[in-house]
VOGU-3710 file (C-alpha; in Angstrom, 3 decimals, decimal comma):
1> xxxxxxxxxx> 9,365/14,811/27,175  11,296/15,747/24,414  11,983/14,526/21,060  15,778/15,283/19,360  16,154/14,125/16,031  19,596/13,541/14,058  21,319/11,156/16,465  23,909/9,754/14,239  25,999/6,827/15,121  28,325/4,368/13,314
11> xxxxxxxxxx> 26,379/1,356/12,180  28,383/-0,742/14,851  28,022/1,292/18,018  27,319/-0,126/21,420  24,322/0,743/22,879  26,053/2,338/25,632  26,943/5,291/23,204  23,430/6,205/23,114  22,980/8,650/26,376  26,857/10,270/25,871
21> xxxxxxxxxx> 25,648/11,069/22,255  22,518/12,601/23,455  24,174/14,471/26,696  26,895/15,983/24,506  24,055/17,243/21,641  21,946/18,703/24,290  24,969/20,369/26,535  23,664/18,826/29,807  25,048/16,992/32,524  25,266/13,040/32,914
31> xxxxxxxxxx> 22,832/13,447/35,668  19,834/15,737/34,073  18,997/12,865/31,786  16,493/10,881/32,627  14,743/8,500/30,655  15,773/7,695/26,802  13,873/5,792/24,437  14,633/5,084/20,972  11,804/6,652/18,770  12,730/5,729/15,280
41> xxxxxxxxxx> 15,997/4,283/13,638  17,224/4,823/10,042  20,702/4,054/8,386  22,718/7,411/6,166  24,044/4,874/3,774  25,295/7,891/1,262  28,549/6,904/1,916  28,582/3,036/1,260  32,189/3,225/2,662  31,236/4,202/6,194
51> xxxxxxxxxx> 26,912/3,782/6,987  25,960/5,717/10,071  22,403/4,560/12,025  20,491/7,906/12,178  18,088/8,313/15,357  14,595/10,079/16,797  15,442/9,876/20,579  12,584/10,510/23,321  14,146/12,134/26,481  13,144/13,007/29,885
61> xxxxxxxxxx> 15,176/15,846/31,540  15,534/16,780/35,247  14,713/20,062/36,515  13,746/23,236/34,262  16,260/22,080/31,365  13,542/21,069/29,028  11,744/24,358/29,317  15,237/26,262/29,235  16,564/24,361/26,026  13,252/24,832/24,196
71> xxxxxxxxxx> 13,315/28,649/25,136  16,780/28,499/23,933  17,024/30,254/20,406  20,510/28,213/19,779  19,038/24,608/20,403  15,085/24,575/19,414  16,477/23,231/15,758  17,834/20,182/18,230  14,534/19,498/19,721  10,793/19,860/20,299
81> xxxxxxxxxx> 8,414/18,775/22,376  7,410/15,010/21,929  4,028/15,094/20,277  1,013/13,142/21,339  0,730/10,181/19,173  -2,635/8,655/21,398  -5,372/8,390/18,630  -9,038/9,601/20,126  -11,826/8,037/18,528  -14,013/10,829/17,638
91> xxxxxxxxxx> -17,395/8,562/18,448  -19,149/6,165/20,474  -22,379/4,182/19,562  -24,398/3,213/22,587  -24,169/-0,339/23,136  -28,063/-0,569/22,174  -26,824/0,171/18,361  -28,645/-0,661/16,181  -32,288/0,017/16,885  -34,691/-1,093/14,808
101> xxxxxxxxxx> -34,808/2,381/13,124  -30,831/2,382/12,448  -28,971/-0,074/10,099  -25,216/-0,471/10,386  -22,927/0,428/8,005  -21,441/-1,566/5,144  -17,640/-2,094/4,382  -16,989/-3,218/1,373  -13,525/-4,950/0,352  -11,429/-6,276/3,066
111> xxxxxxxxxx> -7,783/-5,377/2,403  -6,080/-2,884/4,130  -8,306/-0,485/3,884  -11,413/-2,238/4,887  -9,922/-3,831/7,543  -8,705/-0,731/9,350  -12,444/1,212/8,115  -14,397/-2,341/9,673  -11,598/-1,960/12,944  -12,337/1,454/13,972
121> xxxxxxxxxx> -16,144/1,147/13,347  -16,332/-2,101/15,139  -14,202/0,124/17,964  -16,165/2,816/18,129  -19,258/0,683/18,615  -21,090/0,223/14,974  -20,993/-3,043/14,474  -19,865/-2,768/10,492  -21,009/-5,551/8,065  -18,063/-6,225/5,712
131> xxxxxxxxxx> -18,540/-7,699/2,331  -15,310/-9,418/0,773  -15,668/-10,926/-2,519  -12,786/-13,507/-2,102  -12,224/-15,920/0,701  -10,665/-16,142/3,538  -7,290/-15,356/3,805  -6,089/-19,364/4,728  -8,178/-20,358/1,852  -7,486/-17,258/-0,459
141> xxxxxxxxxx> -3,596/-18,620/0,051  -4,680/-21,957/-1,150  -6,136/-20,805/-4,261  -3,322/-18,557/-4,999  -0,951/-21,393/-4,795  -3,139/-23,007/-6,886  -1,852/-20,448/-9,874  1,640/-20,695/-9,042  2,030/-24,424/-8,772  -0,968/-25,710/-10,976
151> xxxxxxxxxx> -1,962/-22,950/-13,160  -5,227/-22,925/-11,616  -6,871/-19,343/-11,473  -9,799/-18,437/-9,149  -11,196/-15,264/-10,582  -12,475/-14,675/-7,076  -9,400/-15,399/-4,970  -6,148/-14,760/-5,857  -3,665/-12,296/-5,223  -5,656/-9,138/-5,870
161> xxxxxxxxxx> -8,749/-10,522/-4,087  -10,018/-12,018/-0,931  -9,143/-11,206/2,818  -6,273/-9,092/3,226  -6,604/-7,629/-0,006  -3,382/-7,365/-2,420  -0,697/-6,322/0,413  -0,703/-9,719/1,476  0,755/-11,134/-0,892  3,449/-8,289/-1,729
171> xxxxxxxxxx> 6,630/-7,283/0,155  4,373/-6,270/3,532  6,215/-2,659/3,213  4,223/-0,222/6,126  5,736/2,869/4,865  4,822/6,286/2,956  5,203/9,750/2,045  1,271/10,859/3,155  1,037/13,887/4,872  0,042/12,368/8,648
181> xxxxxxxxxx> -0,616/15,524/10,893  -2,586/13,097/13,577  -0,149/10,283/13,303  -2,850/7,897/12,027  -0,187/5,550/10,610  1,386/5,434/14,554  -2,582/3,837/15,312  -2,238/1,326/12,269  0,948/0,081/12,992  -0,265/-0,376/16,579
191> xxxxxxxxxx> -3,044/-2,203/15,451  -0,800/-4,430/13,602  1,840/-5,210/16,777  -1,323/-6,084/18,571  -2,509/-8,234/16,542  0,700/-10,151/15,990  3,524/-8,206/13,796  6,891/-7,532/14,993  6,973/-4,496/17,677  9,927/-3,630/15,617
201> xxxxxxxxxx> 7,915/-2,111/12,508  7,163/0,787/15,249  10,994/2,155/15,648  12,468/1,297/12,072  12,400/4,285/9,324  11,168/1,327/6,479  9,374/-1,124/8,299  7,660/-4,171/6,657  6,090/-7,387/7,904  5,742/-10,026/4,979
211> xxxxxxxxxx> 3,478/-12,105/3,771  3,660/-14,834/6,343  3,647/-12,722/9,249  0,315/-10,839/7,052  -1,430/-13,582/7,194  -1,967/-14,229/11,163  -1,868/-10,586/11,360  -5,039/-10,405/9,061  -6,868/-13,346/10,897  -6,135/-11,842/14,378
221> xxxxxxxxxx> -7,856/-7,984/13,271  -10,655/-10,124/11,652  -11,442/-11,955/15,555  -10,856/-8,468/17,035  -13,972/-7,051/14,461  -16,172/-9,657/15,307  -15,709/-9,985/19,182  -17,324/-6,093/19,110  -19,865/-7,400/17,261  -19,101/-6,982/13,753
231> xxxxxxxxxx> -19,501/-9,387/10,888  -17,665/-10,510/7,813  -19,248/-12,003/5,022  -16,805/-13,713/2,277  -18,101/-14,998/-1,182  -20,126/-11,542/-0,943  -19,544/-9,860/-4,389  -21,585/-6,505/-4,549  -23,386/-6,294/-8,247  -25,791/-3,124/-7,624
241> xxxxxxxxxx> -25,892/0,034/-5,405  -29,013/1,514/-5,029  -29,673/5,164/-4,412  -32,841/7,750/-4,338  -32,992/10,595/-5,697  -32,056/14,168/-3,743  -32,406/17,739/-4,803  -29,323/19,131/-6,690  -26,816/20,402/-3,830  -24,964/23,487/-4,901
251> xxxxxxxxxx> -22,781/23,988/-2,090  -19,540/21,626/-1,942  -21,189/19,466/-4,763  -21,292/21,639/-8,121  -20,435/20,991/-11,479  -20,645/17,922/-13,009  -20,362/15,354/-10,142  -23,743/17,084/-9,014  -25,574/16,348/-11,968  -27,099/13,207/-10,418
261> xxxxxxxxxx> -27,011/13,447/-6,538  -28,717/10,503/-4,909  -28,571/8,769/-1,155  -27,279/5,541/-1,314  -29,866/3,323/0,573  -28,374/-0,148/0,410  -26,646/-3,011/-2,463  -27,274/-6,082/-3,990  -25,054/-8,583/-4,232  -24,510/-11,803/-6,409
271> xxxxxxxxxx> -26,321/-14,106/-4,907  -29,687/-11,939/-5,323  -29,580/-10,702/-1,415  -30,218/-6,785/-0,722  -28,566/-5,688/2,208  -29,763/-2,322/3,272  -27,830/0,858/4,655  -26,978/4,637/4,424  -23,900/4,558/4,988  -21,710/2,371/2,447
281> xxxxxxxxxx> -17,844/2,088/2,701  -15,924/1,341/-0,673  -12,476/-0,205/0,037  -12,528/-2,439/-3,218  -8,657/-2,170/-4,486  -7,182/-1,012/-7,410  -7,976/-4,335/-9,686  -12,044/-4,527/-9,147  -12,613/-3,951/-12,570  -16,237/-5,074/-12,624
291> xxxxxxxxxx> -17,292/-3,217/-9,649  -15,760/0,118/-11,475  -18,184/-0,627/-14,732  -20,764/-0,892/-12,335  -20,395/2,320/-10,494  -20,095/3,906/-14,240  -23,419/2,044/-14,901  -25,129/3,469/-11,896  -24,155/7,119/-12,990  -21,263/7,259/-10,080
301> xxxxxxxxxx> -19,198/9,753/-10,595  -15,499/8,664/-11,580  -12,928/9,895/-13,302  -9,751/8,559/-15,093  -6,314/9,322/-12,882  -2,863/8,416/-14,394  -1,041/5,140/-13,674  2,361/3,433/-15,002  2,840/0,358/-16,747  6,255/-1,452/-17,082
311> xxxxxxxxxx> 8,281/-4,628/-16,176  9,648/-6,600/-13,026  13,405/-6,269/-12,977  15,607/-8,976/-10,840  19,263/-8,652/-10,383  21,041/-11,004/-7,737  20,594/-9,372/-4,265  24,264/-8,948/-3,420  24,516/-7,011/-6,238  22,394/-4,425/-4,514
321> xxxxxxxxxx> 23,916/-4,867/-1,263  27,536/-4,332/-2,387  26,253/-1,316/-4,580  24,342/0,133/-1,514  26,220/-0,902/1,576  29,675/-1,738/-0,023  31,690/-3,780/3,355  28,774/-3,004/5,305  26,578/-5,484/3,618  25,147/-8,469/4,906
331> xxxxxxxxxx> 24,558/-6,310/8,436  22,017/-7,473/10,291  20,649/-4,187/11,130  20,364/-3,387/7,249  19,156/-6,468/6,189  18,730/-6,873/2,472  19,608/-3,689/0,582  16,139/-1,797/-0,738  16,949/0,913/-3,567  14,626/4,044/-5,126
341> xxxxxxxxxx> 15,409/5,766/-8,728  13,501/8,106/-10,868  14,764/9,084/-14,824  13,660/11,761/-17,028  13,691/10,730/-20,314  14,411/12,656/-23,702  10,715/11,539/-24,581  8,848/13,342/-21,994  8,303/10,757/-19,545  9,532/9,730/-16,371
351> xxxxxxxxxx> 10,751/6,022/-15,392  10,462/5,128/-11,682  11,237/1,824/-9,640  8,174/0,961/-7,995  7,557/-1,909/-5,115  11,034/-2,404/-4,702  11,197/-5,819/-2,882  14,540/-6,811/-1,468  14,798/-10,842/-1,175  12,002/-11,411/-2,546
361> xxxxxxxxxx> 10,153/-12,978/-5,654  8,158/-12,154/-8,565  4,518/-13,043/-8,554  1,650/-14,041/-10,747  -1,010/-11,721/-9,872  -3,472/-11,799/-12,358  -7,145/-11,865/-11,476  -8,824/-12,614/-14,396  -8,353/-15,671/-16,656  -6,509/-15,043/-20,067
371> xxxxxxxxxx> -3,590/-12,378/-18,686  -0,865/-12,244/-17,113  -0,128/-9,271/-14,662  3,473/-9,674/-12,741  4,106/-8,143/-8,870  6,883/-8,757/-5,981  6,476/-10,122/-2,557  8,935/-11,041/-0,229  8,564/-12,728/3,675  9,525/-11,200/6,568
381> xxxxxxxxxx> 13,172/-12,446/6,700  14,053/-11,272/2,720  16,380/-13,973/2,030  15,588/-15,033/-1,155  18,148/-15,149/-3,885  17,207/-12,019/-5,714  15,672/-8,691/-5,431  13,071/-7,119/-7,646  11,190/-4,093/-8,616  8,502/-2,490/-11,132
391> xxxxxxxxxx> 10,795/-0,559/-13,193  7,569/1,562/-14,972  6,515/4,514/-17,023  4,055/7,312/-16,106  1,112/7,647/-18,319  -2,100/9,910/-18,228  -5,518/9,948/-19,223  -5,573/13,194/-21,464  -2,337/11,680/-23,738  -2,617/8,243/-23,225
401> xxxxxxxxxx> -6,006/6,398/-22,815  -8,820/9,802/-23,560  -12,525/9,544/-23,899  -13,730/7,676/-21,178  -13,265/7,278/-17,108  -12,617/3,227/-18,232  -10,317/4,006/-20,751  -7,118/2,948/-18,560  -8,866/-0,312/-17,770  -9,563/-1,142/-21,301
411> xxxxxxxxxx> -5,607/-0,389/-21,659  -4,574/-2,382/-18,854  -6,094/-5,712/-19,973  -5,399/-5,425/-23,941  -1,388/-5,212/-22,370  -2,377/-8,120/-19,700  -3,982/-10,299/-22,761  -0,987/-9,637/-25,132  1,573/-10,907/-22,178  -0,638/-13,718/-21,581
421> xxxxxxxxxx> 0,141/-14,377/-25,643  3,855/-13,563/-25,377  4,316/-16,143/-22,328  2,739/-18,934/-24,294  -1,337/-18,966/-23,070  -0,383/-21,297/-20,220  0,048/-18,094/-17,193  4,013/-18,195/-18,104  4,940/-14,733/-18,336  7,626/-13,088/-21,086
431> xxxxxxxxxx> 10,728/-12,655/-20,066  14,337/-11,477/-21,353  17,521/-10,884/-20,677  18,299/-7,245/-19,646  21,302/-6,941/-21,984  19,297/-8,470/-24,940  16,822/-6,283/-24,011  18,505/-3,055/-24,569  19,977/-4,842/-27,733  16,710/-4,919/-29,221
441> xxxxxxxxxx> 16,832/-8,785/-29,995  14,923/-11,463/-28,413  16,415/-13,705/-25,321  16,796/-17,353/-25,965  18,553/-19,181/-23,035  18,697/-17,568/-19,314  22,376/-17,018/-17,421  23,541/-16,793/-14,284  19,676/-15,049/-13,018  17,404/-17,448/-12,497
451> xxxxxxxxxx> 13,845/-15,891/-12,521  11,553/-16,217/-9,536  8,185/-15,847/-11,438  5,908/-19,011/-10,839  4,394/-21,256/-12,526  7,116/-19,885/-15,319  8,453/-17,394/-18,108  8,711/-17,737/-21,262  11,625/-16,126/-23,424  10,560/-13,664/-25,419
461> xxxxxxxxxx> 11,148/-9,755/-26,727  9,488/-7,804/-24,446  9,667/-4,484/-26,659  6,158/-6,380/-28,031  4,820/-5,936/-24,580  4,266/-2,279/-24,433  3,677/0,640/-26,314  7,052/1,606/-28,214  7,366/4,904/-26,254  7,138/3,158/-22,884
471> xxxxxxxxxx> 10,117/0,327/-24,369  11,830/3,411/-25,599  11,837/4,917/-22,397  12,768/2,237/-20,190  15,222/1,373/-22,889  17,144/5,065/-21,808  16,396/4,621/-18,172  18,209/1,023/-17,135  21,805/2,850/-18,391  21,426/5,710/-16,496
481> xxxxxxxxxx> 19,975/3,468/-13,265  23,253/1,353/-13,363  25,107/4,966/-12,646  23,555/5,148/-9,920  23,873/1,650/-8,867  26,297/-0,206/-10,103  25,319/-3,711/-12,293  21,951/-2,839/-12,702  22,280/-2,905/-16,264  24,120/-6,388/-16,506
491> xxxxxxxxxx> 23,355/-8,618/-19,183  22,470/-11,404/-16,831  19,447/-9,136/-14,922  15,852/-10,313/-16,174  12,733/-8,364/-17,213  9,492/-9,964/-16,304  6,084/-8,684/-17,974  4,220/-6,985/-17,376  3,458/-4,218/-14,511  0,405/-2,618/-14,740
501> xxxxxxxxxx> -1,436/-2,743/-11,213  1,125/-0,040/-10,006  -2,305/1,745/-9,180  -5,901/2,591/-9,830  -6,527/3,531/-12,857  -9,601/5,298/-11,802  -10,694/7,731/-8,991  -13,934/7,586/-7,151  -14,059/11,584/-7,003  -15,639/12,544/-3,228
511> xxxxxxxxxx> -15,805/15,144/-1,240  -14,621/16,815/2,519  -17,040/15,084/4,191  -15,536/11,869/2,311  -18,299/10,979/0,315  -18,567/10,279/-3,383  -19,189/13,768/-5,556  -22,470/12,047/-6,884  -24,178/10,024/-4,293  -24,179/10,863/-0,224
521> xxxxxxxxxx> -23,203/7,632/2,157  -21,166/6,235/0,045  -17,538/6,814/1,039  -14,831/5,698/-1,800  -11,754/5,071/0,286  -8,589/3,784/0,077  -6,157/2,284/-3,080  -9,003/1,034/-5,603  -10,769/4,740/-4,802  -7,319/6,422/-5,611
531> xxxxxxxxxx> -6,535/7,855/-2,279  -3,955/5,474/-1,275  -0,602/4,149/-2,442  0,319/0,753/-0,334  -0,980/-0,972/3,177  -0,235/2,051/5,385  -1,524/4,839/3,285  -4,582/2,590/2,894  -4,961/1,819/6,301  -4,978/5,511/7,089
541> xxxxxxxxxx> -7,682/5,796/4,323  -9,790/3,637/6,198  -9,714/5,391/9,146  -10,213/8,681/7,810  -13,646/7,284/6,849  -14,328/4,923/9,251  -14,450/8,784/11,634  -16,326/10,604/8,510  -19,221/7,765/8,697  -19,132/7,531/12,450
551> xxxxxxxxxx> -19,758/11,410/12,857  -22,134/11,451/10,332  -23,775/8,100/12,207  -24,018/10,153/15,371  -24,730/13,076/14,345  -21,612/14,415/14,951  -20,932/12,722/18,066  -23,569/12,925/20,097  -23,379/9,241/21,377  -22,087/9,777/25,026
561> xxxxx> -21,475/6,259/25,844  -18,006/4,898/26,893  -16,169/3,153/23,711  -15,629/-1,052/24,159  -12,164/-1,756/25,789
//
């Protein structure tokens, strides 16, 4: 089979233009094409006047013409062969694991990244005990809406914690820019159409599920972990990792990371339990700020990592469909229109849109009582009134937040606090007008945008919000966005504060066997870990080490038993 790539079609082609497009690339005869199947479909919408869809196309030819078209010098830029997407679990426990000598392994966190770790563990037959700090995901959604209607917070489920972690309650986007070489995002995604998302997120370029769609996703992975026997434990917050001492390694392990080298050999959680085990999986998320003091506490090696901090933006969504898709919007194959800038600014730094989410709303997704900390979700069908993004500003350790691995946490809730202050102590969050806001005065009625932020916002002048050079910054970069797309500077638009879970603020350091730098069986993973930027990337995370503990479980594979169907 072959793959040929560049198909491109107007966005209102019949389907029977697929094979005479194909036949005419290739140079072959009508009859020397066998099978086609679509692969992946994308839209060129450069040209707003006149979108194209843009296919991958699988094809079967008759006869030698494969071989002679991929020997030809003239056509191997048109094709190649189709690779082999089939993910090969590289263990299998014996179905007699654990003996009493072995203890499984521990998953900690159960977002996207310690679902897909607990998944492939459970898969490859080692039975993972997952500890979640939050609830359920049915009840987790509860006590979200809890914030959003009552202005109720659970510090222990909310947006940021409990079962799914914080993609499920974001825009659901299963996308990302991660080098994949073994087309590990290919096995999440399949994991996820099993288990109840829309086949379609396995042929579209940008495909996303939503939060409703998340949530029976979530529950159905969840029975699939525990029908191979492993177990989830919610209301399990981990307080203390223990580890013995080793000899200083001086191989892969020098410098400073090496100073204290220990075997983790089990944690302790809240409730005064010790569970024991060797092999420890850290999938926490970029927002468990207590768990990162405690790793600091217990001499784990982390270091600071930059981050950005900003504002939602919402501007009416069919102003970013006619900017985008012009005639062409409203399409059914485009759907809401999604959007991706970047400005350099005179001041050094660099203003990105971040988590766009077309149709959507803006969230309340603090975790921790006294701040406010805004994100975007949208469902599935992204029909909501307006669209929304992080419109945020790069900063880093060395200039920004120096002297200590913490130091970006410290920054993050001093902002979070002062929002909390600006949107009136009550979980409102600021808010102004985009055209006051570049005006430099503060916003005191709302237009024709009505903000989607619950329980509220409060008018207010956001250049309090943030440091002057990130205001300054953003300030220069909404003009020079609305060039790009026009009305994105309209005076109607409104800035919601603030953004500043764009990502971990930390990174749990390890090494190429995946473990942490400091302390061996103990794999940081995923977002929180800062190896991950959304629910795909982290689900590839996972299974990255979900394979580094299994081979290091079996002693690099040496269990010979058949893996569970």
């Amino acid at each position: 089979m072959l793959r040929l790539n560049d198909i491109k079609l107007p966005l209102d082609h019949a389907e029977a233009d697929l094979a005479p497009a194909v036949i005419e690339r290739l140079g072959i005869a009508p009859s020397e094409l066998l099978t086609l199947d679509i692969f992946k479909r994308s839209y060129d919408a450069r040209n707003k006047q006149q979108v194209f869809l843009i296919y991958q196309i699988d094809v079967t030819l008759s006869g030698e013409v494969e071989g002679a078209l991929l020997a030809n010098p003239k056509t191997t830029s048109l094709v190649r062969l189709t690779p082999n997407t089939d993910y090969q679990f590289v263990a299998a426990a014996p179905s007699t694991f654990p003996q009493p000598q072995q203890q499984r392994p521990l998953v900690i966190g159960f977002g996207p990244c310690g679902l897909l770790a607990a998944l492939l563990l459970a898969q490859m037959g080692l039975k993972p005990i997952v500890l979640e700090r939050g609830q359920n995901v049915r009840q987790r959604t509860k006590d979200t809406w809890g914030l959003w209607r009552r202005r109720e917070l659970n510090p222990e489920s909310n947006v940021q914690f409990g079962e799914g972690g914080a993609g499920t309650f974001s825009d659901g986007k299963l996308y990302s820019q991660v080098r994949d070489r073994r087309h590990l995002g290919r096995k999440v995604l399949e994991e996820f159409v099993a288990s109840g998302a829309p086949p379609e997120i396995l042929m579209v370029s940008k495909p996303h599920i939503g939060t409703f769609k998340l949530v029976k996703m979530v529950e159905s992975i969840r029975a699939k972990i525990l029908s191979l026997g492993g177990e989830i434990r919610f209301e399990q917050k981990v307080t203390q990792i223990h580890r013995e001492p080793l000899e200083r390694e001086t191989s892969t392990r020098a410098g400073a990371a090496a100073e204290n080298p220990g075997q983790i050999t089990g944690v302790t959680l809240a409730s005064g339990e010790t569970l024991h085990s060797r092999h420890v999986v850290l999938a926490v998320g970029h927002s468990a700020r207590d768990t990162f003091e405690m790793l600091v506490e217990e001499n784990i090696y982390v270091e600071a990592k930059p981050f950005s901090i900003g504002f939602r933006i919402e501007h009416p969504q069919s102003v970013i469909d006619e900017a985008r898709f012009g005639e062409s919007k409203g399409h059914p194959i485009l759907g809401a229109a999604d959007y991706k800038l970047v400005h350099h600014c005179k001041n050094g730094r660099s203003v990105y849109s971040f988590c766009m989410c077309p149709g959507g709303t803006v969230v309340a997704a603090t975790s921790e009582p006294g701040r406010v900390v805004t994100n975007g979700m949208s469902q599935y069908s992204r029909n909501e009134r307006n669209a929304n993004a992080a419109i945020v500003v790069g900063i880093e350790p060395e200039k920004d937040y120096p002297g200590h691995p913490l130091a970006g946490i410290d920054l993050q809730q001093s902002l979070e606090t002062l929002a909390y202050e600006l949107g009136g102590e009550n979980y409102n969050a600021p808010a102004q007008l985009v055209g006051d806001f570049l005006k430099g005065k503060a916003s005191s009625t709302l237009k024709s945008v009505t903000p989607s932020y619950k329980p509220g916002v409060t008018l207010s002048d956001l250049s309090k919000a943030l440091p002057k050079f990130a205001v300054d910054a953003i300030r220069e970069a909404i003009p020079a966005f609305d060039r790009q797309i026009k009305g994105y500077s309209m005076n109607d638009a409104v800035l919601t504060g603030i953004e500043t879970r764009t990502s971990s603020p930390i990174s749990i350091k390890r090494d190429r066997s995946l473990q942490n730098m400091s302390t061996r069986g103990l794999y940081p993973a995923g977002e929180g870990a800062g190896y991950a930027g959304g629910i795909l990337s982290a689900g590839i995370d996972g299974i990255k080490v979900a394979e580094a503990v299994a081979l290091d479980l079996s002693g690099a594979n040496k269990f010979k038993q058949t893996l569970p169907q």
